[in-house]
C-alpha positions as CSV (number, residue, x, y, z in Angstrom):
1,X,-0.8,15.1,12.2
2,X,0.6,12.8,9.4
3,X,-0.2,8.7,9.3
4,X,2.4,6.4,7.9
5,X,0.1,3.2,6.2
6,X,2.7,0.2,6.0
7,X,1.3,-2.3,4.0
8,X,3.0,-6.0,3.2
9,X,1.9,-8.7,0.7
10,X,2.3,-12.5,0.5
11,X,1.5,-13.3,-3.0
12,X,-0.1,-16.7,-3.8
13,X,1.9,-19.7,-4.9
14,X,2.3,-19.3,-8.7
15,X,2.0,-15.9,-9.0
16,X,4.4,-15.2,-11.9
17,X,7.6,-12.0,-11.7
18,X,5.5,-9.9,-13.8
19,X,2.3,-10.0,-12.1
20,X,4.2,-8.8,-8.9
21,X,6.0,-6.6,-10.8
22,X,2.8,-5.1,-12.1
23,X,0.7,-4.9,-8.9
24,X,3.8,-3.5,-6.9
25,X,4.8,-0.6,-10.0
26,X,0.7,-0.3,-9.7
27,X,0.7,0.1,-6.1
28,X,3.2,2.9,-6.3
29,X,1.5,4.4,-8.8
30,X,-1.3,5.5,-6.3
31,X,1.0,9.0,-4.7
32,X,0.3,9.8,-8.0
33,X,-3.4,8.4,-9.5
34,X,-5.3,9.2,-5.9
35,X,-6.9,12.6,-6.3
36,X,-8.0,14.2,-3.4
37,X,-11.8,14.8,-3.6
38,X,-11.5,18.4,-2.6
39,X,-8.4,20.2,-4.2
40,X,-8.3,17.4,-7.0
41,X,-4.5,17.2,-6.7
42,X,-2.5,14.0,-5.4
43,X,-2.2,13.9,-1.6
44,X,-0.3,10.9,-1.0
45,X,2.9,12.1,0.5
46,X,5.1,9.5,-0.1
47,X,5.5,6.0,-1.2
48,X,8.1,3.4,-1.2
49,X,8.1,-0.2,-1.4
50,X,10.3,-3.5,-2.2
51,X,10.7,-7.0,-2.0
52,X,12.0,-8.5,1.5
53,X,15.4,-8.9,1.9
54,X,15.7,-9.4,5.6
55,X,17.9,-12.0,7.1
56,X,16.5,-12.7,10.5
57,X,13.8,-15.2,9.0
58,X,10.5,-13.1,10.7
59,X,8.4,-12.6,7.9
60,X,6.1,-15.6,8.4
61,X,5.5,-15.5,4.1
62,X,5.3,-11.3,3.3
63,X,7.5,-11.0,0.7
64,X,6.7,-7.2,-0.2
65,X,6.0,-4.0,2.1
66,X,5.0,-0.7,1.0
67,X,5.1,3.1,2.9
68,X,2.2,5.1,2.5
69,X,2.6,8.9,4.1
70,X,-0.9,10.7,4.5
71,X,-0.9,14.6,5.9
72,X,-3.8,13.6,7.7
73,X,-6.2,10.6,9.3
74,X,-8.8,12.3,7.1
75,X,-7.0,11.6,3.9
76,X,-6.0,8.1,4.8
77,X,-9.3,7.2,5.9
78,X,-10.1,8.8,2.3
79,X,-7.9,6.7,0.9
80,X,-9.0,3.3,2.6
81,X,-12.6,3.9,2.2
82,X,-13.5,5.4,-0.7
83,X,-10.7,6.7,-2.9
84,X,-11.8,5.4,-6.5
85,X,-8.4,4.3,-7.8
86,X,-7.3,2.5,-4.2
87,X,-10.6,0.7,-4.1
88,X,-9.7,0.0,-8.0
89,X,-6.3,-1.4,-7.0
90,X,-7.6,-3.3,-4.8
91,X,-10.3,-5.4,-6.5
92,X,-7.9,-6.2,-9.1
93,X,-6.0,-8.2,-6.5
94,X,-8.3,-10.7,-5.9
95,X,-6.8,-14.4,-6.5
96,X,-3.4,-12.9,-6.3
97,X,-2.7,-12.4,-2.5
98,X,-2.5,-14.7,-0.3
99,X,-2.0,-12.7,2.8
100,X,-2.0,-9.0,3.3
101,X,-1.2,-6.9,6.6
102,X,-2.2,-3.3,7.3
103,X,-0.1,-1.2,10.2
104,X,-1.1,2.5,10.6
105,X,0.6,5.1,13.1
106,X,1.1,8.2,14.0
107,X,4.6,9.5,14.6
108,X,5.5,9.5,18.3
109,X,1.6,8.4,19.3
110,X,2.1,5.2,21.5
């Protein structure tokens, strides 16, 4: 059963247009640098992402949300854990975040 992985990002105060350009183009990049360990293909599913544009004033500082689709818990746990080029992605945000949240689900699981 598939997972959707719904990240969102507060950047930090001063972080310049291009460096959020860069980490959100980089952190679409990932459908397509993650290699599965197994068939050494791409197994992201799908990926989208943006900058807020929501009026209702809820976002308590996120600014940007992504969509992550996984075929499976296994490759999203992969993905979390110990996928080279996620865990790369993710060290180089250090000192640019300030917040992050993380939402998984399964379709129609409640």
């Amino acid at each position: 059963m598939g997972v959707t992985h719904i990240v969102f990002f507060q950047f930090k105060t001063g972080t310049s247009a291009e460096t959020i350009k860069d980490v959100s183009s980089r952190m679409l990049a990932l459908k397509d640098t993650c290699i599965h360990p197994t068939s050494q293909k791409p197994y992201i599913t799908a990926s989208k992402g943006g900058v807020d544009n929501s009026k209702e004033g809820l976002q308590s500082g996120i600014t940007h949300a992504f969509v992550v689709e996984f075929s499976s818990v296994d490759d999203r746990d992969y993905y979390v854990q110990t996928d080279p080029s996620h865990q790369a992605f993710v060290k180089s945000l250090d000192g640019i975040i300030g917040k992050v949240q993380v939402i998984d689900f399964t379709a129609g699981v409640f």
